[in-house]
C-alpha positions in Angstrom: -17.2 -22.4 -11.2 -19.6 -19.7 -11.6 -18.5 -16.3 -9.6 -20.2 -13.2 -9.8 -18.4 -9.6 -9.4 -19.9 -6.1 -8.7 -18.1 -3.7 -10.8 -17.9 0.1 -10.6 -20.5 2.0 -13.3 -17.5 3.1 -15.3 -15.3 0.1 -15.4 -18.6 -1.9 -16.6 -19.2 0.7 -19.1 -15.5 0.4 -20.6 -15.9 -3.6 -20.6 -19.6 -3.2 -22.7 -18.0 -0.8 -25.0 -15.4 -3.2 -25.3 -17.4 -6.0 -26.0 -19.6 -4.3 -28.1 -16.8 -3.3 -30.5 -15.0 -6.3 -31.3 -18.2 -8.8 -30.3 -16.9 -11.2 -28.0 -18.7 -11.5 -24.5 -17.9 -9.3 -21.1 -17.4 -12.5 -19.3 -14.8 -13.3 -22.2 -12.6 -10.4 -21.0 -13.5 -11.0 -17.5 -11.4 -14.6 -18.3 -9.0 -12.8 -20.0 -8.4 -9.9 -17.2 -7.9 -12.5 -14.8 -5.6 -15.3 -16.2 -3.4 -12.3 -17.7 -3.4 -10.2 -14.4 -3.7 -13.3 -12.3 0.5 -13.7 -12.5 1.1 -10.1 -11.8 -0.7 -10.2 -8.5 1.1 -13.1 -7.5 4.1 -12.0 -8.5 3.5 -8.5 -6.9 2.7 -10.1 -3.5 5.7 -12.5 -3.1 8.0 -9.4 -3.9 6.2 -7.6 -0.9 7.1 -10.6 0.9 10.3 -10.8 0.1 10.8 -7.4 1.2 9.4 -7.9 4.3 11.5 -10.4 5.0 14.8 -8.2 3.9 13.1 -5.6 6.2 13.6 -7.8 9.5 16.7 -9.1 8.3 15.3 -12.5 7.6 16.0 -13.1 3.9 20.3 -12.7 3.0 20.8 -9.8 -0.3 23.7 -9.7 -1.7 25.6 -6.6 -3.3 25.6 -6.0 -7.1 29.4 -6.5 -7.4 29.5 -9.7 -5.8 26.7 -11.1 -7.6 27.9 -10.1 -10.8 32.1 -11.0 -9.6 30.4 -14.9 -8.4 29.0 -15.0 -11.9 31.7 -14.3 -14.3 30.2 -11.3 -15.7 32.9 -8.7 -14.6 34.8 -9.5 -18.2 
């Protein structure tokens, strides 16, 4: 699916220099930016969730001990 981006001067700069240097295309690392980073953001986004939820005393926590006591790791 073809998607185009506008990127700052400098950022586009580093990605050329990039490309030039090991010759493999822009769009190449674009892919590669994105399915690497892809996961992080995800990941980033649930955990803001998550604490959102903790925050209005939706989601149940559990202390260290207790967690670590229910799992048998206290030997």
């Amino acid at each position: 699916m073809p998607t185009s981006i506008r990127l700052e001067p400098e950022i586009e700069a580093r990605l050329d220099a990039l490309a030039a240097r090991t010759g493999r295309t822009k769009a190449y690392y674009l892919r590669e930016l994105i399915a690497n980073g892809l996961g992080d953001l995800e990941d980033y986004y649930t955990a803001v969730e998550v604490s959102e939820r903790i925050r209005r005393g939706e989601e149940k926590t559990y202390p260290l001990e207790e967690v670590i006591r229910d799992l048998g790791l206290d030997d």
